[in-house]
N, C-alpha and C positions, 0 to 999 in steps of 0.2 A: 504494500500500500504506500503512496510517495505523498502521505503526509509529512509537513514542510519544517513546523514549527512544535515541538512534544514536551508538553512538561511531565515526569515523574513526580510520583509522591510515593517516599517508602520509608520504612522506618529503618532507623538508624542500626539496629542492632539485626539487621538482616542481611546474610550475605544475594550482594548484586551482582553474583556471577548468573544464576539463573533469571531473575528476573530482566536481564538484559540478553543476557542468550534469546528468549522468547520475544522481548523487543525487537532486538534485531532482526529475525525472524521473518518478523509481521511488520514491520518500517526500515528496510534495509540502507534508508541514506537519507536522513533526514538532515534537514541545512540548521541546524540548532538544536539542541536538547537542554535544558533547565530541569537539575534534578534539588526536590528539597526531600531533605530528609529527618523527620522528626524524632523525639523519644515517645517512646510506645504510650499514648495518652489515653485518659479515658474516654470513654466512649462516648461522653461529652465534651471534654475538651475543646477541641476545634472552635467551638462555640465563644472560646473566652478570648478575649485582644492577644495578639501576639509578644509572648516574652519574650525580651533579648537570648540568645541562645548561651550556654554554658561553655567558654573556650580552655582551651589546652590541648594536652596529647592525644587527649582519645578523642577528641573533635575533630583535631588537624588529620588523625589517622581515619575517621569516618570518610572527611572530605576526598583525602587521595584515595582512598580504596574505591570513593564511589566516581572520581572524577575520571580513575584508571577505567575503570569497566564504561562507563558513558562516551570515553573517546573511542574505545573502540566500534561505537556507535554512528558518532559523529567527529570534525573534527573541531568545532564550534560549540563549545562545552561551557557550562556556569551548575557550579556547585552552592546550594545555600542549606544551612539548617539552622533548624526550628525548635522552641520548645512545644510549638503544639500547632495547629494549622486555623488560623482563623478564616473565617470565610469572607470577609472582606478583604483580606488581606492577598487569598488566594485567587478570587474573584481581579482585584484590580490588577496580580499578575498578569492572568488570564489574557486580560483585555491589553493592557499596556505592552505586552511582549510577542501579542499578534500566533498566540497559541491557539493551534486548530486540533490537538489531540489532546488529551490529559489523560495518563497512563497512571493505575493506583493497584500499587502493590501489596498490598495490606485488605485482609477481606472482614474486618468486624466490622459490628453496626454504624461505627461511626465516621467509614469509608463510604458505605453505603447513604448514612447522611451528607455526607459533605458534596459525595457525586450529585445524588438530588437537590438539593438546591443550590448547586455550582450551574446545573442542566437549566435550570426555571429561569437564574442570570446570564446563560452566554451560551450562543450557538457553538460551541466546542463538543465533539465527540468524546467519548469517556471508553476507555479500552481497562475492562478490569483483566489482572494478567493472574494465571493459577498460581499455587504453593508451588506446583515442581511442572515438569513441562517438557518436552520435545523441542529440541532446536531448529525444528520444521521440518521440510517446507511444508507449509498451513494450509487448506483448504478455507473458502469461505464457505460456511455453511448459512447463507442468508437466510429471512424469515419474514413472509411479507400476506397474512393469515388477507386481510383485505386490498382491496386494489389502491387505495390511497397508501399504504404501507408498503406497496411493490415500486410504487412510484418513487418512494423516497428511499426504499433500496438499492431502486435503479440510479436516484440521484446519486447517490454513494459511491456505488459502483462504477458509472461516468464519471466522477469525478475521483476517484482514490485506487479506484484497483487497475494493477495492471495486466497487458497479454497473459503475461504467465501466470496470473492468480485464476485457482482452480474455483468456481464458484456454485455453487447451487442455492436455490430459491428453494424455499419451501411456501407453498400456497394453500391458503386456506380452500379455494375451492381446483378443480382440474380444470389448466385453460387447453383453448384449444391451440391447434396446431398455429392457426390466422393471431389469434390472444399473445403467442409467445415470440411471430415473427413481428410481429408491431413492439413488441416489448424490447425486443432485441435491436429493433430499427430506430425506434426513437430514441433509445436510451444510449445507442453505440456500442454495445454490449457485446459479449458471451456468455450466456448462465443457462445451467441444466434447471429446467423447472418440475418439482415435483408436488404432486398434492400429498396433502397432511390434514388427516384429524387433529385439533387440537388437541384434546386430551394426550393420544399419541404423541406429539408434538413435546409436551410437559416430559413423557418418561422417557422418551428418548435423551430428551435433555438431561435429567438426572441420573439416567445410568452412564452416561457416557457413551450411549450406542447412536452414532450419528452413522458415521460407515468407517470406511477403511482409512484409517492416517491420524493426524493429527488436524484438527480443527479450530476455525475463529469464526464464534458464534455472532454474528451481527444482527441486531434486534433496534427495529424502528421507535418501540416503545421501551418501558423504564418497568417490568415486572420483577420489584422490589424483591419479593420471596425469593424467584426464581435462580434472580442473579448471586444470591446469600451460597446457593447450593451447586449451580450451575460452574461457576467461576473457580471453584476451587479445583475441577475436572479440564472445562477447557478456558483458553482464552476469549473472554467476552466484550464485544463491543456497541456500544448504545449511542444510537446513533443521535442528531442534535435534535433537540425539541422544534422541530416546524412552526416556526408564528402561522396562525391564519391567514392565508391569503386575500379569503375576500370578507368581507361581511357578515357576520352571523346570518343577517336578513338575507344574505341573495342566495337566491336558487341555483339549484344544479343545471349546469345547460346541456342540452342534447344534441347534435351537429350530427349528420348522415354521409355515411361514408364520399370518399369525393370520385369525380369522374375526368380523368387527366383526355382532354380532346386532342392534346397537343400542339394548343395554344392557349386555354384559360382553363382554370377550374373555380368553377362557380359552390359558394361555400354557402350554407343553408344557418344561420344555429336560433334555437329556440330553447324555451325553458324546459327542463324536462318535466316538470310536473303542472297539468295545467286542469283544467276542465273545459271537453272536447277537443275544439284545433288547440294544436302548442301555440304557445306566443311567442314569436319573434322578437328578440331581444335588441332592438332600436338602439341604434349609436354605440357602438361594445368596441373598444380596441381589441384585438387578439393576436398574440404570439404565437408563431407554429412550428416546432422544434423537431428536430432531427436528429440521430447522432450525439444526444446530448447536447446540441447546439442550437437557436434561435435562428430559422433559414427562411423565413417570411415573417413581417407583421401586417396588417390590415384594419380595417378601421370598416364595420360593417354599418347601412344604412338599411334600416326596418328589419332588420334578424339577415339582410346580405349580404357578399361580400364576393372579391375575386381574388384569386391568387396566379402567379405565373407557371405555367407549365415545369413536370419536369423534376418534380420538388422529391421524388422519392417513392415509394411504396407504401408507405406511413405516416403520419404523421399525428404528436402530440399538440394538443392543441391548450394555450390557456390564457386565462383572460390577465395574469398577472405574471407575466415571462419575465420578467423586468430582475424577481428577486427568486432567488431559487428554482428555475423555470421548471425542471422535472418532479421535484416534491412540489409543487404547487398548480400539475395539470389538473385541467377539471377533465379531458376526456381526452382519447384518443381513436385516429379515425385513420381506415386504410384507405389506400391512392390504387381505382382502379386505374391502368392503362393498356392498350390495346398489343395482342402482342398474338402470338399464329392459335395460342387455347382458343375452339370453341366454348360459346359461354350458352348455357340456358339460365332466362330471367324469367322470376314466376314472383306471383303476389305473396309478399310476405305475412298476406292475413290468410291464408291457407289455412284449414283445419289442420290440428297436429297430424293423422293419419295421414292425410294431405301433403305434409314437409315430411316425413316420414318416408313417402315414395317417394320424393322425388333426392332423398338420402341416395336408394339405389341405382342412382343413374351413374355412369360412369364414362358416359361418353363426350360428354363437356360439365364445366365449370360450373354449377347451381350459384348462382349471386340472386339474394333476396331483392326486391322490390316494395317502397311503401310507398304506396299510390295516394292513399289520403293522409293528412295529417293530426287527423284527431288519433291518433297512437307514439304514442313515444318512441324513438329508435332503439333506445337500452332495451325498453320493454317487448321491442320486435325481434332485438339480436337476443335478447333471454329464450323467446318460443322457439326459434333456430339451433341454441347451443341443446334445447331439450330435446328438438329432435333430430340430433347428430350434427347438425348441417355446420359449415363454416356462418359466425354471428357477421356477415355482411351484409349491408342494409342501404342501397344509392335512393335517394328522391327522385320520383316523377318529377315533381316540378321544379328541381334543382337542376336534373338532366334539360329538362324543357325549356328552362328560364320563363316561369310561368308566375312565378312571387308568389304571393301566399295564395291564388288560383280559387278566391272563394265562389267565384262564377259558374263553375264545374260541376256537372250532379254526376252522381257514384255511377249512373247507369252507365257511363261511358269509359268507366275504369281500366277495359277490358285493354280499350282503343291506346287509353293514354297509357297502358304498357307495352301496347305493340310499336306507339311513339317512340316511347323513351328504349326501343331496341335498335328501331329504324335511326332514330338521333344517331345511338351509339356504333353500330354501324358503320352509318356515315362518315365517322371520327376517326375508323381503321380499325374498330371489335369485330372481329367474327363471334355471330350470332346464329345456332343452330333452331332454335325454340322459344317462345314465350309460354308459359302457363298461366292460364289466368280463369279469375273466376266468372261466374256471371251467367247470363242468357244469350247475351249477343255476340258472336264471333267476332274478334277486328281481323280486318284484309288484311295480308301479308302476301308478300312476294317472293323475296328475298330467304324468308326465313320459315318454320311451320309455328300457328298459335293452335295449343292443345288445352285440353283441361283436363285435373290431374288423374283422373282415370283410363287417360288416353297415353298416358307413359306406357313406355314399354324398354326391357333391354334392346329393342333394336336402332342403333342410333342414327339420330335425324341429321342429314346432312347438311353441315355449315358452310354456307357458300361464301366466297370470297370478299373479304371486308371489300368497302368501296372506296374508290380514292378519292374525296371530296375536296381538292384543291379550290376550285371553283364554284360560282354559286350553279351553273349547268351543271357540274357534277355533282352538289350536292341536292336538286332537285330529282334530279336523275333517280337517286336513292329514298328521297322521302317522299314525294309524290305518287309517283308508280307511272312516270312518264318519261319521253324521248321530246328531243329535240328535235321538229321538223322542218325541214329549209324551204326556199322556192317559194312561197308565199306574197301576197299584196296585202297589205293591212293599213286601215284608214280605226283611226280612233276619233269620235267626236264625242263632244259634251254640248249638243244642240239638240233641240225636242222638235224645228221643224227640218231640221236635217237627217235626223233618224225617220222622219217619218215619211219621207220624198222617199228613200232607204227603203223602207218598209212596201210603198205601194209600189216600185218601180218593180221590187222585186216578183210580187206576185202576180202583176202586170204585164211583166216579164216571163212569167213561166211557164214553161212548154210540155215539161213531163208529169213533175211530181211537187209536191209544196208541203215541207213539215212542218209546224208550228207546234212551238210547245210553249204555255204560258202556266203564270201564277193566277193573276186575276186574270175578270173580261168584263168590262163595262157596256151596259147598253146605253152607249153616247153619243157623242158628235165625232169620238174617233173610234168607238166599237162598230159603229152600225158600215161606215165607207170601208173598214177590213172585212166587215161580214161578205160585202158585197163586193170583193175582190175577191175573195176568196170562193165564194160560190159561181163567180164568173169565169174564175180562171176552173173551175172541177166541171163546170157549162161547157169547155172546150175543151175538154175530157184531161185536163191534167187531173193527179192522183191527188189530193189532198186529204192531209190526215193533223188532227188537230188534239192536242194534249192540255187537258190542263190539270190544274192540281182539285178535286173533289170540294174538298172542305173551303177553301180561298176562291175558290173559283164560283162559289152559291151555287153548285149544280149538282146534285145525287148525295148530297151527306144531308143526314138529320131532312130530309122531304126537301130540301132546298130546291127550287129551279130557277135559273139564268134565264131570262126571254131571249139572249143573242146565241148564248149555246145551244137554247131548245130548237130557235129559228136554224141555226147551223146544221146541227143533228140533220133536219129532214132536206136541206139541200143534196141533191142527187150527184154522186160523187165526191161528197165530203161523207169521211166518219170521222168521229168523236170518241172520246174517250178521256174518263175522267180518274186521276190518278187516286188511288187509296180511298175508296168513301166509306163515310165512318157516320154512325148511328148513336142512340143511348147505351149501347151495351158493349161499346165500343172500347179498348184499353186507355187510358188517359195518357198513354205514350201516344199516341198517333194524333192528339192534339197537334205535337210541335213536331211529329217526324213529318214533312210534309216535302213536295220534291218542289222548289224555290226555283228551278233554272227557268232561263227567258231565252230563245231560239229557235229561229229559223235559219230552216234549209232549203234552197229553192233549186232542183235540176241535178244536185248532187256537184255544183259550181260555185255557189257563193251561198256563206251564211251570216247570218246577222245575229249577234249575243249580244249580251247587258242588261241590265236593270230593269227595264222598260215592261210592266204590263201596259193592260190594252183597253186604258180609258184613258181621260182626257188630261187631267195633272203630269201623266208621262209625254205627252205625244206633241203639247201646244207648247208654240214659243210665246217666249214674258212678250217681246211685242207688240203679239196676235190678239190676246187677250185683254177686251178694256175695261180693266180695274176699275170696282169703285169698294170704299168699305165698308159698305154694307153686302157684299159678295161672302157668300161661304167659301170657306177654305180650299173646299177641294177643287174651287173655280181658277186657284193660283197655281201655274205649273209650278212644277219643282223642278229642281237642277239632277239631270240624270246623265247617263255614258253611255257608249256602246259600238261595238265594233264591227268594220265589215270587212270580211275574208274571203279570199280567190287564193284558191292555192291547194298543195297536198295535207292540209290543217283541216279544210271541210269534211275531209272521210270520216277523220276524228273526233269531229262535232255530229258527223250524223249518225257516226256508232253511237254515239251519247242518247240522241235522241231513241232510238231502235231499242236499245236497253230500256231505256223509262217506258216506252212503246208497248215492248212485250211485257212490261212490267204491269201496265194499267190492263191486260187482256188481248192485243194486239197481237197483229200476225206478223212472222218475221218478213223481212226485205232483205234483198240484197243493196250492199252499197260497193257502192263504183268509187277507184282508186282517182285521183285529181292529179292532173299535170301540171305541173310548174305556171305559177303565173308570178312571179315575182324573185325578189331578193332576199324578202324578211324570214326569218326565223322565227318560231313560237311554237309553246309547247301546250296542249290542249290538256286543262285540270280539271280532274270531274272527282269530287266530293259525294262519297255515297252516306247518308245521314248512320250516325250510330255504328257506322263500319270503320270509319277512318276520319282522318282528320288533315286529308291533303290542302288545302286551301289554305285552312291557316298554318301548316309548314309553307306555303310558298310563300305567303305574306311577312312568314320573321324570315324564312331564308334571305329573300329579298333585302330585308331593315338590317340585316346584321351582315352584310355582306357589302350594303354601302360606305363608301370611301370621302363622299364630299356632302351627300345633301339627300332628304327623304321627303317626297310629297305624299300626302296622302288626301283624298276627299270620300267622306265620308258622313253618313249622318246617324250612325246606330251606334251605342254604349260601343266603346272599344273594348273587345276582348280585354280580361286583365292581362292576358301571355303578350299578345301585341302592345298594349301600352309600357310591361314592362322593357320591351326587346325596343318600345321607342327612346325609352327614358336609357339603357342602356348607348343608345346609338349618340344620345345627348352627352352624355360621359365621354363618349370619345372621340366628343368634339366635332359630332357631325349634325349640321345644322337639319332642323327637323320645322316643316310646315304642316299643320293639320287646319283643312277647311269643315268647319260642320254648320248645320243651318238649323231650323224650327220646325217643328211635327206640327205645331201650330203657327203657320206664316203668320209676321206682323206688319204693319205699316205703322206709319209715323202717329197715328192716333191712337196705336195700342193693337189688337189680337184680330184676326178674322175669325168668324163667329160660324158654329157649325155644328155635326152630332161631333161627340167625345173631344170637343175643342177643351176644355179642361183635362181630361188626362192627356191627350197630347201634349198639351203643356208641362206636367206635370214629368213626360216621358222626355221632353227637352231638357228639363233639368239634370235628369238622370242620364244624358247624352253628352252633355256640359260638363257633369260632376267627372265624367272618367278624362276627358280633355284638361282638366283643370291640373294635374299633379305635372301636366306637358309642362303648362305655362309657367307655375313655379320654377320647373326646373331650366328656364329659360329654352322652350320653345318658341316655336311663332304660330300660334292660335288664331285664327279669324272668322269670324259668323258672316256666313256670306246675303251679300246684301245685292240684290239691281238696282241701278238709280232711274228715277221716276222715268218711265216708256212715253213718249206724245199719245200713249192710246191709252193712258190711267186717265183716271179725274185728277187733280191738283190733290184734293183731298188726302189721295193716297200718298202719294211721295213717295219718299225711297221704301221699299218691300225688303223684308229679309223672310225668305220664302224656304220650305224645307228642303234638304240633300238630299235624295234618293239615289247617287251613283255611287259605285263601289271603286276607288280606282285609286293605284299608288304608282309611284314614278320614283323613282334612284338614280341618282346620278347621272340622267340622260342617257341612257343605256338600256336599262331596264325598264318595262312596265307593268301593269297587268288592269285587265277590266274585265267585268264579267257579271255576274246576281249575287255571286259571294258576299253579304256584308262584312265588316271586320266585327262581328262580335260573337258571342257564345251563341248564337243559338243557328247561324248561319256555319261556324266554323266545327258544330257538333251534332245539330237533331235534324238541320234540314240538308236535301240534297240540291247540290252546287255546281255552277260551271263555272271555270275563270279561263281566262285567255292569257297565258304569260308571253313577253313580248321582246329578243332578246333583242333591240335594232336599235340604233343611235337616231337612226330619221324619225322614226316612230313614235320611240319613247321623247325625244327631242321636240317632236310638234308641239306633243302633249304638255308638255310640261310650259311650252309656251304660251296653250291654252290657260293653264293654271294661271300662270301670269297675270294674264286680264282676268282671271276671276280675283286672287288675292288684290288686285289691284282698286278693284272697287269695293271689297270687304271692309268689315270691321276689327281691324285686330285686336283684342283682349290683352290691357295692360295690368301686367303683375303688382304694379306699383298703383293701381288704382284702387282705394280702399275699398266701393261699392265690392268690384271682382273679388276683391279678398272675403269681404263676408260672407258675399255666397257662395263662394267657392268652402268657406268654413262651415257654412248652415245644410251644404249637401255632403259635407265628408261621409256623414253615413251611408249614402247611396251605396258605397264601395260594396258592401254588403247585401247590396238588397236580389241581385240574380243570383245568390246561395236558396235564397228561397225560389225566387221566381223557379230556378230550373232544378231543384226538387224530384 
């Protein structure tokens, strides 16, 4: 052990051949040694002020005999004696001479006093040395019954013992094989670990049956008796009394293993005991040691945090690294990273029979999964060590960067594990399996999703991690899509531009016309599509027309549409209504609903976006002349939408053909497209409750920007996307969000209408998720038209609702489609998006934006009104925990 600085305390009349023989032993070079040596006192003694010592012969002869034996020690020797040992006295040695050992020769009770409260004064180690003894070499026979006692063995150990000290732990419980390489990683270590009964633990002590050799017993704590009997057998060392690191009041924190991407590792920690979700522990410094050593700190905002790639296999983590950093961890946590092991990822709330099977698999790596956060990580790695498995435990939403993801309902559990496989994946994990529980399968490609009765020893084949250099590659992988070239793509944000769009094409059509919608209005723009549509199937094109059941007021709960019934019986159109649902119906198919907007006209151009088919989508502000006493739905809204020529159509009209046969429909064949262009894009189709591709494209996009992120949008932002936006702000990447009003205003106040108060009321709730953008120095703006020559005066400027879904990156990238960005579009309903990979394209677009943000209102941080109400809805953050239930 190369402690530095050792005081001896022995008594005078004892010969120090042996007790320095076992010194030496166990501190083979220490840079000083201080020996005092007293007359044999009582057992109170010590207690009394120190007397002048009694000189002459036999004192001078004490001195050399002890100075002779302590240089062969060291060669920086001081010899002092005592008539008794005060404890002040040996106390301010202690301290003033920079002693990190106290070695005490003498074993009656008032050695055993002196060491105890020398212990309660100064963090010095106390090493009681036997009557007679072995001149080595020593085993360490450590002793660390709980985990905060391994921790401080290990500090010990890191910091005092060297290569050649033989060491063993003795543990209060059996760790596992994952418990003793983290042990050994963080600490820098080598120590055999072995579990121990206490009781056991006591008689082994006292017989002297430790194992083979000669031994130095090292004990975290001070068990007075033990040491009385202990010490006279072998040499004992007690180690320094640990001040508290934190606070009696503060809680245990809980942190989930991490996931090395091989560029960040995003760091989770929360309190470990809580009621339901953990709590994220807001603004926490944390040190994260290694090797015995402090190799990251960080500074976490609402229980987050990042660290750099790279950092290890392990890591001890704690919130007071500053003083003692290994006796003072609160927790320690393994570093997955990716490397040629197949891994299977199953839900770590598994019934025990459950983690049990999947104990027997042996053809990849079982790494636990905790999908929700109402269970504590300790409490999840406990159910794993009980049923054999390695206690590793990564976050869904830590994997996801989803924050505390209280938008999320359990039923889609399934999905955000097959995410959080398809993420890692993507990052260079080979992934042979997911397990998961539940009713609904998530899509998997890549990989197989089983549940756990579905294990078997035959092993599932883990196909080759993917190289996600780029964000093409990295969609590539979490989508379930290719890059298609040779395309023409036109992006607008115009309601009479889409609609010229709209009638040209079926006006146009010579074979066949799909149409698939949300709504259908019998208006002023449902009725001129009816009658397009029924003229183009009059000259015998195929027309086949989809809408969603429930949204669409046609076949759910008795509902009928008068333009879908009129459709129905035109000759050469059929209909078909997607999912209709009744009183008896599951309260899931409320919100599973299929959301895409597309047509296909010939099998040569098709038109997606936003847009159903009444009149708020389809009229320009212009067109329309405003007064305010109009109801709401009289005011267009600002929507998108795209039209495509190219080998991109096939891929939109599979889409439809799928929902097609889905609503009862007969298959088609679909015809392959020639090249009509330059552009690239990749055709994103979001099946509800199966997957979650849409919103992987929308963060892959935000996290792969370089300079700047647009977005226009009018639904609650997902919490995953608002965090990946607030991320994207960190690092300094300038971020726009456009959003507008469910209930249009003009300069006199609200337009007036059915549900025009909860719309309003759902504005807020659209605002409140934008609101944490602007804090964090976004650029927010409620979009506004200025007054049209075809308004009344009265009205004035309008700020009218968003209905387009569409983001832009760096001029490079885009995407438009019916996807909203929030929870209920990114999980329960089925989606199309159009990603866009072209500089011209994305380029227009974003030019567009331009004159939108340019006649906006931007939202100033520094304006008090914003800040109140941005303070009176912070609750909202909570409120789609219930909603999506």
């Amino acid at each position: 052990m190369n402690f530095r600085r050792v005081l001896v305390l022995a008594a005078a009349a004892d010969d120090p051949e042996s007790t320095f023989a076992v010194l030496g032993a166990l501190v083979p070079s220490p840079e000083h040694v201080t020996v005092v040596a007293h007359r044999a006192p009582d057992q109170f003694a010590w207690l009394a002020p120190a007397a002048p010592p009694a000189q002459g012969e036999a004192a001078t002869e004490v001195l050399e005999r002890l100075g002779a034996a302590a240089r062969q020690l060291a060669s920086a020797v001081e010899v002092r004696l005592a008539a008794n040992l005060a404890i002040d006295a040996v106390t301010e040695l202690v301290m003033s001479a920079g002693i990190d050992l106290v070695a005490i020769g003498f074993h009656e009770q008032a050695g055993l006093a002196l060491a105890g409260e020398l212990r309660k004064r100064t963090a010095v180690a106390i090493l009681y040395l036997p009557d007679g003894g072995s001149d080595g070499p020593y085993g360490l026979f450590c002793v660390g019954v709980s985990a905060r006692e391994r921790w401080i063995v290990a500090s010990f150990l890191a910091a005092h013992a060297g290569p050649a000290d033989r060491a063993a732990l003795l543990s209060g419980v059996r760790l596992s094989d994952q418990d003793i390489r983290q042990l050994r990683g963080i600490a820098g270590i080598t120590v055999d670990v072995q579990p121990v009964d206490g009781d056991d633990l006591v008689r082994r002590m006292l017989r002297g049956d430790l194992s083979a050799g000669p031994h130095l017993i090292v004990l975290p704590r001070f068990p007075a008796g033990l040491l009385l009997a202990a010490a006279r057998r072998h040499p004992v060392l007690v180690l320094p009394a640990t001040r508290a690191a934190r606070a009696e009041w503060e809680r245990a924190i809980d942190i989930p293993d991490l996931v090395d991407d091989g560029s960040v590792i995003r760091v989770r920690t929360e309190y470990a005991v809580g009621v339901g979700r953990r709590t994220p522990i807001a603004d926490q410094e944390l040190a994260f040691l290694r090797e015995g050593a402090t190799v990251a700190r960080a500074s976490s905002r609402d229980g987050q945090c990042e660290l750099p790639s790279g950092l290890g296999d392990s890591l001890g983590v704690s919130r007071h690294g500053s003083v003692a950093p290994l006796s003072s961890l609160d927790t320690q946590v393994a570093v997955l990273r990716p490397d040629a092991r197949p891994r299977l990822l199953f839900d770590a709330e598994l019934q025990l029979h459950e983690l049990r099977a999947i104990k027997q698999v042996t053809w990849a790596e079982p790494i636990g999964v905790r999908i929700r956060s109402t269970r504590s990580c300790r409490s999840l790695r406990a159910r794993l060590r009980a049923a054999g498995l390695a206690p590793i435990v990564i976050d869904t939403s830590t994997v996801l960067g989803e924050g505390d993801a209280h938008d999320v309902p359990a039923l889609i559990d399934a999905v955000r594990l097959a995410r959080t496989a398809a993420r890692m994946r993507a990052h260079g994990f080979r992934i042979a399996a997911v397990v998961y529980r539940g009713a609904h399968p998530p899509s998997t490609t890549a990989f197989a999703a089983v549940r756990p009765d579905e294990l078997s020893a035959t092993p599932l084949p883990a196909g080759p991690a993917a190289a996600c250099a780029t964000l093409s590659s990295r969609l590539d992988a979490t989508t379930d899509t290719s890059l298609i070239g040779g395309n023409r793509i036109e992006v607008e944000l115009d309601n009479s531009q889409a609609r010229h769009w709209l009638r040209h094409a079926i006006e146009g059509s010579q074979q066949r016309v799909h149409f698939q919608v949300y709504m259908a209005l019998d208006d002023d723009v449902g009725r001129p599509v009816e009658a397009a549509l029924a003229a183009a199937a009059a000259r015998g094109v195929t027309v086949r027309v989809l809408v969603d059941s429930l949204h669409g007021l046609h076949g759910s709960f008795g509902l009928r549409n008068p333009v879908l019934d009129r459709l129905s019986t035109r000759p050469g159109v059929e209909l078909r209504v997607g999912n209709p649902i009744g009183p008896g119906s599951a309260a899931v198919d409320l919100k599973q609903r299929d959301h895409r907007k597309l047509i296909v006209v010939d099998g040569r151009v098709a038109l997606l976006g936003g847009r159903n088919l009444s009149h708020e989508y389809y009229s320009g502000f212009d067109e329309v002349p405003l007064e305010p006493s109009m109801p709401w739905r009289m005011v267009p809204w600002l929507d998108a939408g795209a039209r495509v020529e190219g080998p991109a159509v096939a891929d939109l009209e599979r889409s439809f053909r799928e929902a097609w046969q889905g609503a009862g429909g007969s298959a088609f064949e679909v015809a392959e497209c020639p090249p009509a262009g330059l552009v690239a894009a990749r055709v994103v189709v979001h099946r509800g409750l199966r997957d979650a591709h849409t919103v992987e494209a929308f963060v892959g996009m935000i996290e792969a920007a370089r300079s700047h992120v647009s977005v226009v949008n009018g639904f609650p932002l997902m919490l995953e996307i608002q965090h990946a936006l607030l991320r994207a702000l960190s690092r300094g990447i300038r971020v726009r969000v456009l959003v507008g009003n469910l209930t249009p205003r003009h300069e006199g106040g609200s337009f007036a209408g059915p549900w025009a108060a909860a719309r309003t009321a759902a504005t807020a709730f659209v605002h409140s998720r934008v609101d944490p953008i602007v804090a964090a120095g976004g650029e927010c703006y409620e979009f506004q038209v200025p007054c049209q020559p075809s308004w009344s005066r009265a009205v004035g400027d309008v700020r009218p609702h968003v209905h387009a879904k569409t983001i832009s990156v760096d001029g490079r990238v885009c995407a438009v489609g019916s996807a909203n960005l929030d929870v209920t579009a990114g999980y329960w309903e089925s989606e199309l998006l159009l990603v866009v990979e072209d500089e011209s394209v994305a380029g227009a677009l974003e030019a567009r934006f331009d004159e939108l943000f340019a006649t906006s209102v931007r939202i100033d941080r520094s304006d008090p009104e914003w800040q109140q109400r941005a303070e009176q809805r912070r609750w909202m953050r909570y409120w789609p925990g219930v909603l999506s239930a």
